[in-house]
C-alpha positions in Angstrom: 123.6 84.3 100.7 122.9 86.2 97.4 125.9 88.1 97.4 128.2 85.2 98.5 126.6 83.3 95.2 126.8 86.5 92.7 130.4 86.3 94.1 130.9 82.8 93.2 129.3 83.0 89.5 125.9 82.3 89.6 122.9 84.3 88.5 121.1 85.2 91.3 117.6 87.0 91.2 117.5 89.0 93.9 114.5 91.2 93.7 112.4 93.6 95.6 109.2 95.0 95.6 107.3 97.6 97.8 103.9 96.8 98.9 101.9 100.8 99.4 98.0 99.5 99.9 96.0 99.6 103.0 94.8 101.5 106.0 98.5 102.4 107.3 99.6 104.3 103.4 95.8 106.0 103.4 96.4 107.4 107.2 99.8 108.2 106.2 98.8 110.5 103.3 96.1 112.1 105.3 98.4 112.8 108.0 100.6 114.7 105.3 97.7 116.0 103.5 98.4 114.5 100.1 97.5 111.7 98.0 98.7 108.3 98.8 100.3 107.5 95.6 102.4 110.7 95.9 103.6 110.0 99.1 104.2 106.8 98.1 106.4 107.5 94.9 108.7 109.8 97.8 109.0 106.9 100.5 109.8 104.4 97.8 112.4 106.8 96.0 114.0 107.4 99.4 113.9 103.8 100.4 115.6 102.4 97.2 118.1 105.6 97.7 118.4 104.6 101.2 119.1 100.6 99.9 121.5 101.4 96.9 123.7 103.5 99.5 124.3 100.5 102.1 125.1 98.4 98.8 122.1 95.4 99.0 122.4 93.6 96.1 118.9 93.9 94.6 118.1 93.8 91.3 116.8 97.1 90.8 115.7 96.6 87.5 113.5 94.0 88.4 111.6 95.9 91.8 108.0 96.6 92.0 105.3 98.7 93.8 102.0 97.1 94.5 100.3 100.5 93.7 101.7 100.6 90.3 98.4 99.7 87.7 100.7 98.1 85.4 101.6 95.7 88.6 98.1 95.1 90.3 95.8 94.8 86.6 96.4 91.4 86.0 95.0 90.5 89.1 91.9 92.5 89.3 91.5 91.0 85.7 92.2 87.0 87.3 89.6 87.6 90.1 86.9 89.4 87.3 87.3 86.0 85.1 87.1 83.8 88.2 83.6 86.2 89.6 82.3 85.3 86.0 81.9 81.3 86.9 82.4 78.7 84.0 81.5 79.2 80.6 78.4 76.8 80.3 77.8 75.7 76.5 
């Protein structure tokens, strides 16, 4: 549907993200013996490789990784403001 609207004219957002926490990326990087956000940075790399060659239209400027800081920050900070209650005056 994306590409049939890009095709047509329209700006279409079609982005991607890669989500890298959890039991399955920790097991995975012990089973390699490395660190999980090095393994990571390699499937991701391959994957996007992988995508760009069978021609998805994704917006590749716009993807994301879950493990990124700059990604998951803002919501460590949402759920430390919402664990501090209501500002009582």
């Amino acid at each position: 549907m994306a590409r049939q609207a890009r095709m047509r004219g329209y700006d279409v957002l079609h982005r991607m993200g890669f989500d890298a926490f959890g039991l399955p990326a920790e097991n995975a990087a012990i089973k390699h013996n490395t660190q999980a956000k090095r393994l990571d940075a390699q499937e991701h790399d391959q994957a996007v490789k992988t995508m760009r060659r069978m021609g998805f239209s994704y917006d590749y400027d716009r993807m994301f990784n879950t493990c990124d800081p700059e990604y998951y920050r803002w919501g460590q900070w949402m759920f430390i403001k919402m664990g501090e209650g209501p500002r009582v005056s």
